[in-house]
N, C-alpha and C positions, 0 to 999 in steps of 0.2 A: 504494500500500500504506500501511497505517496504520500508523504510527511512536510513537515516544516523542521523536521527533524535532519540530523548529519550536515548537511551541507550549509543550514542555514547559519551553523554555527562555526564555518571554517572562516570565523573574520572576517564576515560579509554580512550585509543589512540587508534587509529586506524592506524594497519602498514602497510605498502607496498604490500599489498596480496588483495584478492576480497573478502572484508570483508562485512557483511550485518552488521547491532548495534550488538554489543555483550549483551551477555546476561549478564542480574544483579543477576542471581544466581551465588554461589559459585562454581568455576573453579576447575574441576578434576586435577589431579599433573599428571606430562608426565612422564616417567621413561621407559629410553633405546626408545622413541619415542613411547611408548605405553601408551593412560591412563591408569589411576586407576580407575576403575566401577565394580559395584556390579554386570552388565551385561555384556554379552561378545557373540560377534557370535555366535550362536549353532553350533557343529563340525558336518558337510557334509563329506563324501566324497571326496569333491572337496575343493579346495583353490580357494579363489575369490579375483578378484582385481577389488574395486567400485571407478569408474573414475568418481567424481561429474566435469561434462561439461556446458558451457556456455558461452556466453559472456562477456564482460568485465562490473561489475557493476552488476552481477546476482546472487553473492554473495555466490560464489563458494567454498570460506574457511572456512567462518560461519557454512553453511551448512555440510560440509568434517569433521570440527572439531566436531560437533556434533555426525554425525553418529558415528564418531570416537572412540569419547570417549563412546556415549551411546553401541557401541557393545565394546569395548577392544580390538581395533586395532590399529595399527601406522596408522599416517598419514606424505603424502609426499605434501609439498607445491611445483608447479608443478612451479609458479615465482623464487623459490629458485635456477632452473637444467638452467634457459635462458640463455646465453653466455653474456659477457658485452658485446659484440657488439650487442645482440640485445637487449638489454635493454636501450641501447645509441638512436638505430633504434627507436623503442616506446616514448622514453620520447622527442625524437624530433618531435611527433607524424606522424615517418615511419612506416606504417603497413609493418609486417613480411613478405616474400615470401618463397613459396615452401623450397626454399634451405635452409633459415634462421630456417625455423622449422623441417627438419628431425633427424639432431644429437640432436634434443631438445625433439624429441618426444621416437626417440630412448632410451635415457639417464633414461626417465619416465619409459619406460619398463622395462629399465634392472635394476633399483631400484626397482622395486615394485615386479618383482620376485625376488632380493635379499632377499627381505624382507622377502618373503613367504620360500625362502630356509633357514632363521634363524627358522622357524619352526611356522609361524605364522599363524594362518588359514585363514588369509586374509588382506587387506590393503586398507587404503580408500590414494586417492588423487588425487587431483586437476588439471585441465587441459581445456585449450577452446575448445580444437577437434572440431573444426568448419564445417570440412570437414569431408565426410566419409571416405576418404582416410587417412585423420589423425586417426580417429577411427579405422581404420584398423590397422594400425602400432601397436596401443597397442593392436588388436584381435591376433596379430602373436602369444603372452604369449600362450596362447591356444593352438595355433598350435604346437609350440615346446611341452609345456607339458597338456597333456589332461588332468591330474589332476587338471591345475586351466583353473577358469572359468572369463571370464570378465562381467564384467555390465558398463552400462553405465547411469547415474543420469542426464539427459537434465534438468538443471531449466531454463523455459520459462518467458519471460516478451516481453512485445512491449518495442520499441525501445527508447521512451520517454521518459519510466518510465526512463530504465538504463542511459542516458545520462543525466536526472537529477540525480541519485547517485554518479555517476563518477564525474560531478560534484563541489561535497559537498566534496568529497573526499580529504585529506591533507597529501601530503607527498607522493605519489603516484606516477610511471614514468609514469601511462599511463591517458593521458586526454579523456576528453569527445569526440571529435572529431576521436581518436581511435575507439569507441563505434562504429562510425556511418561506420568506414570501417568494422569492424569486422562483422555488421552484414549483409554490402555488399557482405563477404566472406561466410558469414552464409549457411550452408548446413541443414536444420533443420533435422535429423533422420528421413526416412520412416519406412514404415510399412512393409518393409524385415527386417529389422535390430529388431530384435527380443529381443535382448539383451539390449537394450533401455529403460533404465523407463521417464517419462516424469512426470516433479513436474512445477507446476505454483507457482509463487513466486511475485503474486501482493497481497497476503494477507499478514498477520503481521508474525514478525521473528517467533514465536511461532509456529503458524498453515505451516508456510514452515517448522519448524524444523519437527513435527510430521507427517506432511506429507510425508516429505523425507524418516523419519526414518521406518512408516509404510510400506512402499512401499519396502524398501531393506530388511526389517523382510519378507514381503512375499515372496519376491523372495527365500529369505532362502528359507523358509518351501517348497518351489516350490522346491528345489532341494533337499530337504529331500524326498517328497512325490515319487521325480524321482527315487533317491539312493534305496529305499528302495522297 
């Protein structure tokens, strides 16, 4: 199971974002919001924007920064675009309402196609999209330009697990008791929604990180195999 545990404690903080342990390997350099890796997306076709989704305590950033860095894409921290008023709302543990999350889900799309208009082949970031109607908001990217594609990265856990992380959590606006509305709100992805990857995240940081990562490589090659 995936902890706040080992790694959170190798002299390393954990900030205000949906962090899983960081890893004790040495941290790629960011430059212009892009790592530095010896890997990088394969160039499609298409330009993809990968929405890593979930709950609160599902360990949403960990995972984003990974993909991130291991393909050579910007990442957008999706807690960075909230308004202070809703970040006032959460840390008094008021769950968000419809109204409180559209300029917010907005603001994600129209960054993440910025990103892709500086010339990028793609972009990972963060985001609960609880709802499919929130999932929809960032599918519009698509509809305006059919050169990018969206994806979406569901990390699943039972409800227990994440309200024990949240938690353990220091420094954090939003508490465990958030958790438990969140996945009141919870929409889990069906089986229309096609654009969905689903990663379980009750084994260790590692085996999520390579699972996350295998699973957005294949979708690549899936869209190589289409393009061509």
């Amino acid at each position: 199971m995936l902890s706040y545990e080992n790694r959170a404690t190798m002299g390393q903080q954990i900030s205000a974002t949906d962090h899983l342990p960081i890893s004790t390997a040495p941290s790629d350099k960011m430059s212009n919001g892009v790592p530095s890796s010896a890997s990088q997306q394969p160039t499609t076709e298409h330009q993809h924007i990968w929405l890593i989704t979930g709950p609160a305590g599902c360990g949403k950033s960990t995972v984003a920064k990974f993909v991130a860095t291991s393909m050579n894409l910007p990442f957008l921290e999706g807690d960075d675009f909230h308004s202070a008023a809703n970040v006032e709302k959460m840390s008094k543990g008021i769950p968000l309402n419809d109204e409180d999350r559209w300029d917010w889900l907005a603001s994600l799309r129209e960054a993440s196609v910025k990103s892709l208009s500086a010339g990028h082949h793609g972009v990972v970031l963060t985001c609960s999209a609880l709802k499919k109607k929130y999932r929809d908001v960032i599918r519009v990217a698509a509809y305006y330009d059919h050169d990018v594609m969206v994806h979406f990265v569901y990390l699943h856990a039972r409800e227990e697990v994440l309200v024990k992380r949240v938690a353990e959590r220091k420094g954090h606006y939003m508490g465990a008791a958030m958790v438990h509305s969140q996945f009141l709100a919870l929409e889990e992805p069906g089986e229309q929604e096609k654009d969905v990857i689903t990663v379980d995240v009750s084994g260790s940081i590692e085996e999520v990180e390579r699972d996350a990562l295998a699973k957005v490589e294949a979708a690549v090659q899936a869209t190589l195999v289409q393009d061509s």
